[in-house]
N, C-alpha and C positions, 0 to 999 in steps of 0.2 A: 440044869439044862432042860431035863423032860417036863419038868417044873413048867418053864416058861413056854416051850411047845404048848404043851395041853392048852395054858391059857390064852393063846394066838387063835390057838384052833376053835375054840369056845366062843371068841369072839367075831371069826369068822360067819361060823354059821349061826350064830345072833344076828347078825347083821342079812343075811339070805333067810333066815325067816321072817323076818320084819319085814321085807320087798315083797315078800309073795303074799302076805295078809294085805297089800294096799290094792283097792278095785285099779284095773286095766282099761285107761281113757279110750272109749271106740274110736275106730278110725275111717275119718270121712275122706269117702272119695272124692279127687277134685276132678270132678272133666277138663278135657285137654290135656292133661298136664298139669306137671309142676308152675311150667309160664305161663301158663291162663291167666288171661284178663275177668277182673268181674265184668258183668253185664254193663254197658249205657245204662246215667241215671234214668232214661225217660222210659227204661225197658224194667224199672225198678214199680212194686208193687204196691200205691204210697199205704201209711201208717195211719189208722183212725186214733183219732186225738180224744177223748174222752171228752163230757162236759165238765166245766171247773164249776164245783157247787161255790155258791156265792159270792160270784161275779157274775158280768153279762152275757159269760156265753153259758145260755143251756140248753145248748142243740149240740149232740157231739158233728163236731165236722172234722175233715179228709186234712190233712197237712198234705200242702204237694210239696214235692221232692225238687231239693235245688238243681238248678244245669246250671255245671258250671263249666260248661260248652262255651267255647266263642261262638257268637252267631254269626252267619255269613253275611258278609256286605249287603246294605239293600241294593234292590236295585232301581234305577235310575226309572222313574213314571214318564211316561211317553207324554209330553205337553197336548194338551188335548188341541186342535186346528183350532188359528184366531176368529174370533168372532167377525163379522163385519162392522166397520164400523159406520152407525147410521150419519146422515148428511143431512143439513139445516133445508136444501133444496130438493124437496122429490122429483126423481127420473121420470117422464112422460112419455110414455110409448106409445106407438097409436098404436090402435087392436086392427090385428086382420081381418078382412072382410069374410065375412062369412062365405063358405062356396054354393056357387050361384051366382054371387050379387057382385055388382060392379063398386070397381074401387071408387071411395070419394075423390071427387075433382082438387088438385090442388087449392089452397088457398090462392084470393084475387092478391093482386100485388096494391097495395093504398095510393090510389089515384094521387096525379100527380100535383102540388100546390101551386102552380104553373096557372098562371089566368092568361087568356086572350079575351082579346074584341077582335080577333080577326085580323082582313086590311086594313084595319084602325091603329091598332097595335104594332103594327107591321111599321107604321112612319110612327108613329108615339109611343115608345117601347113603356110596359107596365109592370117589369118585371121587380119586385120587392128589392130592395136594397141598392139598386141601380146608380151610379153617382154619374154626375159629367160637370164638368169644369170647363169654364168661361173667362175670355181673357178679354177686353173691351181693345179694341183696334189705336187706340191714342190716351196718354193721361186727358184727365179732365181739367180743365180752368184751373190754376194755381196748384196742381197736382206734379210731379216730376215722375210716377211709375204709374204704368196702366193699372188700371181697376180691374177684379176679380171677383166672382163667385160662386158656388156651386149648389148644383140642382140634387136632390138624393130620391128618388119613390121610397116612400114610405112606407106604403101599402097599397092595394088593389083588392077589389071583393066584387065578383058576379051578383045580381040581383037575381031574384026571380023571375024578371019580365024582361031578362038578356044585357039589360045595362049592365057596364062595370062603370066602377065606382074607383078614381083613385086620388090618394092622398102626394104630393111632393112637396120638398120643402126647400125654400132657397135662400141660402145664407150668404150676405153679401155686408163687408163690414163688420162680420159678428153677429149681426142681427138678421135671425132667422124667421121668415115669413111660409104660414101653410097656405098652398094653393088647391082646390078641389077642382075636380073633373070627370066628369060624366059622359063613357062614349058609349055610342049606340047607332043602331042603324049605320050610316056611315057619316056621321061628325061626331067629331071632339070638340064638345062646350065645357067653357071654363065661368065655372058656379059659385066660387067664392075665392076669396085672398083674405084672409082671416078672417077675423067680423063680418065682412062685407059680402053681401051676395048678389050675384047678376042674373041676369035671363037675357039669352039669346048672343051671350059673348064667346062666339064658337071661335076654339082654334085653326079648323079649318073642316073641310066637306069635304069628302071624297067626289072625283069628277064621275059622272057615269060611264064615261070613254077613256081609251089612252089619251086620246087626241080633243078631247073636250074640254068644259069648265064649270064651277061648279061658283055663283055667284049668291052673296048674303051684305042685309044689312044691318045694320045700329045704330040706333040716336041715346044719347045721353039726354040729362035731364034739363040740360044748360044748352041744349041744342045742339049738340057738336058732334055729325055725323060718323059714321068710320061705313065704309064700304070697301067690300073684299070681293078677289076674285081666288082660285085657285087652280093651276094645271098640273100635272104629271110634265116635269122637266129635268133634264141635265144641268147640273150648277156647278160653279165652280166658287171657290170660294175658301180666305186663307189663304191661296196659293196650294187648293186640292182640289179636285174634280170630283164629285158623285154623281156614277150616271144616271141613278133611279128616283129622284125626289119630288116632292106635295110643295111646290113654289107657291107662296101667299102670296098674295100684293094687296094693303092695307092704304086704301086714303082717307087722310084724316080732312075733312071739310069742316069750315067755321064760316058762317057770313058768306057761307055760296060759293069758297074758295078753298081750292086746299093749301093747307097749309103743311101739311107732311105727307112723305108716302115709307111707309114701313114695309119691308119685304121678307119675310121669313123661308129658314130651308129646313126644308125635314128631310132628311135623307132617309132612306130604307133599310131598317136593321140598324139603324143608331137613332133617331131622333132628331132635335132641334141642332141644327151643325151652325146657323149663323142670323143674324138677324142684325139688317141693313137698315139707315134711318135716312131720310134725303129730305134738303132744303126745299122751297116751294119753285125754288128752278133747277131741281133734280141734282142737287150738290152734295156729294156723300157724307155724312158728321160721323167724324171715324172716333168723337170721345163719346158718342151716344150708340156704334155700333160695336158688334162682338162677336169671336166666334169661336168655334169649339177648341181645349185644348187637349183636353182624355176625355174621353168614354167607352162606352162598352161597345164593343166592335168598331174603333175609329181609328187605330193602325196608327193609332198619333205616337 
């Protein structure tokens, strides 16, 4: 029994000398505490990497240190203000006057394409586009419905030297005929019908009074007179009255005789409203006369 003591005990302090011959690990202080965090990677001091003899890198360089941080959301860039966008038509502003100086005068307003001759125009309206319609007072010879045509201005143009100049056209059957005329001073002379041109075939003269007349003549080339008178009269006509009109009266003389008397009315602010033809003992021929059925200002 003391036997196997001794050798317990022998082996005891075997074993307690063998622990105290081993070196004693130092003991590193942790700050904080046991629960101390290490530092943030990015608060980490990075590690020089040596150069790798033959390969390409022979410059020692830095290793940086992973973060293996989530990064915080971006954030959203403010869109910068839209541009303007430029226009095919550039904006015109006028510049202000400098001070001192008077503002520019408006612009003129473009004169108006409106022609006159005056009291000419006044009984023979000139006005571009103008139409009046004609209804003949009885059919013609073997006809059963009256005959029709209409007058249209075409154009008007002022000369230099005061005449106006105008184009109308009269389509009667389809077949359209240009008539020229030239007023001035105070007559209206009619200067061509297509091809054909005249001298001295006035529509009518302005009287020099209310109450006066204003007389003209013409010879053809076959001899056959036309002499005209004109007054300022009230006419009635169609079964209409106008109180203001340029009454022509037209005899046609042949062999010393007349043989017709033609009478036209112009009313004022409409134009030609009728034209009367009479036998050689003043008999009215209602398939040779006509008279207005529209125009411009005729309340037809």
């Amino acid at each position: 029994m003391k036997k196997y003591f001794a050798l317990a005990l022998c082996l005891f302090w075997a074993q307690a000398l063998w622990a105290d011959s081993q070196p004693t690990p130092p003991v590193i202080p942790v700050p904080g505490g046991d629960n101390a965090l290490p530092p943030p990677p990015d608060q980490l001091t990075p590690a020089t990497v040596p150069a790798l003899p033959g390969s390409g890198n022979t410059v020692p360089r830095t290793a940086q240190p992973q973060d293996n941080t989530i990064p915080p959301p971006p954030v959203a860039a403010t869109p910068p203000p839209a541009a303007a966008v430029p226009t095919d038509t550039p904006v015109l502003r006028e510049a202000a006057p400098t001070p001192g100086q008077a503002a520019p005068p408006p612009a003129e307003e473009p004169a108006s394409s409106q022609v006159s001759a005056g009291a000419l125009s006044d009984y023979f309206p000139i006005t571009q586009g103008d139409q009046w319609a004609y209804e003949y007072l009885k059919p013609g010879p073997g006809e059963t419905a009256k005959g029709t045509f209409t007058v249209q201005c075409e154009s008007a143009k002022a000369m230099a030297n005061g005449t106006v100049r105008a184009v109308f056209e009269t389509t009667e059957g389809g077949q359209p005929i240009r008539n020229h005329y030239s007023l001035y001073g105070d007559k209206v002379e009619h200067t061509a019908t297509g091809d054909e041109t005249f001298t001295g075939d006035y529509v009518f003269k302005l009287p020099a009074t209310p109450s006066g007349a204003a007389y003209w003549a013409v010879t053809e080339a076959n001899g056959t007179a036309h002499k005209s008178k004109a007054v300022f009269s009230t006419a009635e006509v169609y079964h209409k009255t106008y109180p203001d009109c340029v009454v022509v009266t037209e005899k046609v003389i042949q062999g010393g005789k007349t043989s017709n008397t033609v009478i036209y009315y112009y009313a004022k602010g409409i134009g030609l409203v009728s034209m009367e033809v009479y036998s050689p003992s003043m008999r009215l021929i209602q398939p040779k006369s006509f008279a207005l059925v529209s125009g411009p200002n005729s309340n037809h």
